[in-house]
N, C-alpha and C positions, 0 to 999 in steps of 0.2 A: 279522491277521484278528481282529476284535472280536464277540462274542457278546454277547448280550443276553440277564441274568437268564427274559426274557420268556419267549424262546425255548424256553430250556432249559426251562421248567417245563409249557409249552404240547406240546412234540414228544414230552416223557417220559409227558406226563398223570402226573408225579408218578411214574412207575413209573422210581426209579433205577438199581438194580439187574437193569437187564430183557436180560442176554442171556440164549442157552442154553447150556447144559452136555453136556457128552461124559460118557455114563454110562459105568460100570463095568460090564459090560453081565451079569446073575446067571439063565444060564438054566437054574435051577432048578424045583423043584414050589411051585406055588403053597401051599402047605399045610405045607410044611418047617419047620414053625416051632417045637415041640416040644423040640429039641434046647434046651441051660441057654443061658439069654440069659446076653449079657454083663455085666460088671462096670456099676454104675451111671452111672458116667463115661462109656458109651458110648449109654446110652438114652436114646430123644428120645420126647415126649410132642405130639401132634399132638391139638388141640382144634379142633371142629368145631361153630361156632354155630348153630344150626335157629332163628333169628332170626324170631320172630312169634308163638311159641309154640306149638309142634308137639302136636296131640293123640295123646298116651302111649295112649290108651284105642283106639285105630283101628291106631296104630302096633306097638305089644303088644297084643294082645288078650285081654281077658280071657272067649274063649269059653267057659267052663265056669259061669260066672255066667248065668244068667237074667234077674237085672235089667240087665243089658249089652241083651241085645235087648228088654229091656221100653221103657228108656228112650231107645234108639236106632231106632224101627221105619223109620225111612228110610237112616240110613246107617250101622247095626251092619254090618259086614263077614259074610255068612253063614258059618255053622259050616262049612260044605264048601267054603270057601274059604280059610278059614283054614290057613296051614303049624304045626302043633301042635308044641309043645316040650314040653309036660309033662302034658301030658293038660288043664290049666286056663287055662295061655298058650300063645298061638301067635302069629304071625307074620303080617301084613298078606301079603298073596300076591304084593304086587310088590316084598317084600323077600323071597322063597322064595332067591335065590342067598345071602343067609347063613345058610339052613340046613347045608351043609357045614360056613364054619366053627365053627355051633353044634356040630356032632357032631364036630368036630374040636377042640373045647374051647379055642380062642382066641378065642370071643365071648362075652358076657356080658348081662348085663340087669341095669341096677338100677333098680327100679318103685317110683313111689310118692315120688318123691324132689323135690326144691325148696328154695324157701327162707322160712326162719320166717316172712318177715314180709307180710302178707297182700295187700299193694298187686296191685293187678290191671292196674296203670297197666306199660305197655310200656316206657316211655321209666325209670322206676324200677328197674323189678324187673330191666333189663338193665344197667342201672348195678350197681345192687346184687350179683348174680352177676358181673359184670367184674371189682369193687372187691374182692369177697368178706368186703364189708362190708354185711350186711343190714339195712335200717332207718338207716343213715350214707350221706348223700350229700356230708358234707364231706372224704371220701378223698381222698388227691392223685396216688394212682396203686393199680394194677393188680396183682391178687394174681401172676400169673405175672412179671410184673416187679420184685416184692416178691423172690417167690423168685429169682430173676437176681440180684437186691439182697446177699442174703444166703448166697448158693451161689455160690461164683464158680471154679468146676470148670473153667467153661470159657472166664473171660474174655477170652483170647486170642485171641477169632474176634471178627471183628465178625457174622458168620453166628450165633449163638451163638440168638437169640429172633426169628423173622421172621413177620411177616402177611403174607399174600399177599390184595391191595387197595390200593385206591390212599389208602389214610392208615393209620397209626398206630392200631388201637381200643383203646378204653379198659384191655381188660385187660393190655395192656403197655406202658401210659403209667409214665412212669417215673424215674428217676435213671439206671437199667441200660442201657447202650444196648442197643435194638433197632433193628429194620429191617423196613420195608413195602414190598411189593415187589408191582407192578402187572401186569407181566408182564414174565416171563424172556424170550420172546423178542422183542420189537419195540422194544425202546429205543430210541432216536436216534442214539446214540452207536455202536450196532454197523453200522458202516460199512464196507467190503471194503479201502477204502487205510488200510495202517499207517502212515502218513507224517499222514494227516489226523487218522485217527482217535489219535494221540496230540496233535496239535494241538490237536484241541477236550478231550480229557480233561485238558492241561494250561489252556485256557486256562478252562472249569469247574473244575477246582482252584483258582484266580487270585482268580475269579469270587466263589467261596463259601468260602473260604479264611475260617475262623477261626470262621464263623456255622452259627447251627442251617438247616438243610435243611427241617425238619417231618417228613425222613423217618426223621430218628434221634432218638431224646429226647437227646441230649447235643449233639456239636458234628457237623462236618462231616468232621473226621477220617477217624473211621470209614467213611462213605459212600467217600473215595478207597481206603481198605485194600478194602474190599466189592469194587471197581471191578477193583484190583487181584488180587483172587484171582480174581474172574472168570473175568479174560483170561491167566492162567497155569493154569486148567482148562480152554483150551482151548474156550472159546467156538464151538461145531460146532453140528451135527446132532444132537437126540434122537431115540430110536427107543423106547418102551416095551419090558421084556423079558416074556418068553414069552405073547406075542401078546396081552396086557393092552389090551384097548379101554376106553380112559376115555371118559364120556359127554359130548358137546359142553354149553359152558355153566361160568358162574365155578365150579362145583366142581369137575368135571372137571376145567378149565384149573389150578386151586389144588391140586389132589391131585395130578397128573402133574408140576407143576414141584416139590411137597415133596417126590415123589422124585428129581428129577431132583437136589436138593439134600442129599439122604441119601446116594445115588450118588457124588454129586463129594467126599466128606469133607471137607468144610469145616467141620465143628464142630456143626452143626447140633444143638441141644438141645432148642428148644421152640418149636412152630409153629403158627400161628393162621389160622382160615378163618372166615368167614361163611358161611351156607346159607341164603337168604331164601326167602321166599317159604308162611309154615306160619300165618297168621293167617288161619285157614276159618270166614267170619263165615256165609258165604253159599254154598251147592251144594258141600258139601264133597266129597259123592261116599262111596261104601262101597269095592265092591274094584274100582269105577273111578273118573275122575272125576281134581278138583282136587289131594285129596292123596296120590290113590295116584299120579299124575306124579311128584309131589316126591319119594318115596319109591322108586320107582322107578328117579330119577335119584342119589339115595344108593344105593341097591345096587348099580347099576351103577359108581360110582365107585370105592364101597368096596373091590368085588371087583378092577376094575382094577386097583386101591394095592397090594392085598395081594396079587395075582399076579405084580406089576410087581417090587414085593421080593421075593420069592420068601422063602429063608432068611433076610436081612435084617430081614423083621417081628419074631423072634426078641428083636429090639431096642428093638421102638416099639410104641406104645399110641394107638392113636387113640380119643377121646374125644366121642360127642357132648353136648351139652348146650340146654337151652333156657331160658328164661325164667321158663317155667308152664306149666301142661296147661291142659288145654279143661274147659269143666262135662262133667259126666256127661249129663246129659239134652241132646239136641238141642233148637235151636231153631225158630221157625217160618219161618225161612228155610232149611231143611236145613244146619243147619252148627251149628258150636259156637263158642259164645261166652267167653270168657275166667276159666281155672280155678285153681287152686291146684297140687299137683303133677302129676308126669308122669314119662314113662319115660330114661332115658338108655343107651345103649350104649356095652359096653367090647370096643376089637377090639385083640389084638395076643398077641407071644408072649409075656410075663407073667401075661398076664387070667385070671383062676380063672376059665375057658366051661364053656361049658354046664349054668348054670342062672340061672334070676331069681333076683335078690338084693333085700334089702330086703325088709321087714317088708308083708305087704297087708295095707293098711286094711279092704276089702270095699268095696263098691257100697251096701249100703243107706241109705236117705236117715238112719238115725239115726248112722252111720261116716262120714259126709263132712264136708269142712273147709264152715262155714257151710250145713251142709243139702245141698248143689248140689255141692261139688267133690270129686277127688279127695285124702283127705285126705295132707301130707304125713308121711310117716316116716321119713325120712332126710335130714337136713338138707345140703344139695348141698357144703357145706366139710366134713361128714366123707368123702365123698366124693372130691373133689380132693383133701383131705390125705392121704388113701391114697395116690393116685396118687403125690405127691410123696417119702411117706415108703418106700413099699416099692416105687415104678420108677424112681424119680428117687435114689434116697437123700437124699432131704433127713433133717436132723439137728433143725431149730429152729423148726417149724412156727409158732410162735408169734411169730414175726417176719414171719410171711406172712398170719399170721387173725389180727390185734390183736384182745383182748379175745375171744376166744374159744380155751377147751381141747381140743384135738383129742386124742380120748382112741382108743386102736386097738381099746380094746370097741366103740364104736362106728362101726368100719368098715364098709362093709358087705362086705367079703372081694372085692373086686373082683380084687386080686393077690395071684397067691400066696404066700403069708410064705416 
């Protein structure tokens, strides 16, 4: 039987690693998470890209400011809409299901935060944040694959750094191998005859034997080891635990299979999602509308994840992140135009929750980055370097942010020391 390169990369769509996994199945309370996480060795960091650049200011609200609804009179979120945290931030209303785990102090907020260098330009500032190299676009790879680079705790999995998407992005382009991974359940290869289906996975070994795949930064290896723990986890049925409904759509389907792959203990350390869809040039909508969809579809995700683990979270940090924030003032298309920084969340059992972190600039036009934006105060690698140094234990941060000092005065307390 002969295969053709063609084939295989047409029937996977690039997704190689696409069966399902037989969970561990944890029906516990979704909120169990309190209890002392584990040793660093066992915590995985799940990064969540809001790709377009998600407005901080709609998303956190800063209802207790006035020039919030001076400068927004078409789509400031009203005050009696808002889910409040602190009497001055509150919560866009179609993200109210992380209110719990605000008051359950596994959610966090860090406002106000971005990166130094002022580019407004998309295709830049997401390089720049991937690279975690701001103002250097001659980087040759990816600060989470830096750190893979330089932490090798867990080299022994090829599971060890995975995206879920059908390529490789930038922030784990790399030396380290990783793996991208399109969808766990529909691959080509998971077929009902074991007689076949080890036919075609030797005669794909054969095939791709010695060469890069695209799906790993290294060689081909790895992808048959990947292959291989797969199908000695028992490649079955998933069932979400304790009645976790993830929302249909690539984050849904990206959240439900990183647990599916937390579950199966394959090594899993560091996981990567995209979240498109947050550049509201036009009709951006207040507490309905274009972005409260988007937001909506992240709280409903997130809360699946973090139900779906139950005690597990205990372990993991999901992270989201963007680009840039929106201006402050609306435009005259009801939407906002592209701004300096913006808000990020921190959800898991490590996160110092329940409260905003980082330093607020204010709203008034003389406190904004060039007059118009929020201005930033916390540069997004002191940021990450938390993450890395106090749930990851990384030790050499400086191997991960060349030419930049990650000082832990300048955290912003995202984990608890």
């Amino acid at each position: 039987m002969t295969i053709s390169r063609r084939v295989f990369v047409k029937s996977g769509g690039l997704a190689l690693f696409s069966f399902g996994l037989d969970p561990l199945f944890l029906a516990r309370a979704a909120f169990a998470v309190r209890q002392s996480a584990g040793p660093p060795d066992r915590r995985i960091l799940v990064c969540l890209f809001q790709r377009g650049a998600v407005d901080g200011l709609n998303m956190i609200v800063p209802h207790g400011d006035p020039i919030y609804y001076r400068e927004r009179p078409r789509i400031a979120v009203p005050r009696q809409d808002v889910i409040d945290l602190d009497g001055y931030f509150g919560l866009h209303p179609r993200l109210a299901a992380l209110r719990a785990m605000w008051d359950e102090k596994i959610l966090a907020v860090v406002h106000a935060v971005g990166s130094p260098d002022a580019t407004r330009s998309h295709f830049d500032a997401q390089d720049y944040m991937e690279s975690g190299t701001p103002g250097v676009k001659a980087t040759p790879d990816g600060w989470l694959n830096r750190y893979c680079q330089h932490h090798r705790e867990h080299a022994d999995t090829p599971f060890r750094a995975v995206a879920f998407g059908p390529e490789l992005p930038r922030i784990l382009a790399g030396s380290a191998p990783s793996l991208a991974i399109d969808d766990l359940q529909a691959f080509g290869l998971r077929v009902p005859q074991p007689g076949v289906r080890d036919r075609l996975t030797q005669a794909f070994e054969e095939l791709y034997a010695g060469s890069a795949t695209g799906l790993l930064s290294t060689s081909s290896r790895e992808a048959f080891e990947a292959v291989r723990a797969l199908r000695r986890a028992d490649p079955t049925r998933y069932r979400p635990a304790a009645g976790a409904d993830y929302p249909r759509g690539r984050l849904g389907k990206a959240l439900l299979e990183i647990a599916q792959l937390i579950k199966a203990d394959l090594g899993l350390q560091v996981a990567f999602a995209d979240v498109t869809g947050w550049d509201t040039h036009v009709n951006q909508g207040a507490s309905e509308g274009q972005l409260a969809t988007r937001l909506g579809e992240l709280a409903q995700a997130l809360t699946a994840f973090t139900r779906d683990l139950g005690e597990r979270m205990r372990d993991v940090v999901v992270l989201t992140m963007s680009e840039f924030g929106r201006t402050v003032r609306e435009n005259g298309n009801s939407g906002t135009d592209h701004g300096h920084a913006t808000a990020m969340l921190a959800l898991g059992g490590t996160v110092n929750g329940g409260r905003v972190l980082g330093k607020w600039p204010g709203l008034d036009p003389a406190q904004r980055f060039e007059g118009r934006d929020v201005a930033v105060t916390t540069d997004f690698r002191d940021l990450f370097a938390e993450l890395l140094a106090r749930h990851l234990g990384a030790q050499d941060l400086s191997a991960v942010f060349p030419q930049f000092a990650a000082d832990p005065t300048r955290f912003p307390g995202a984990i608890r020391a």
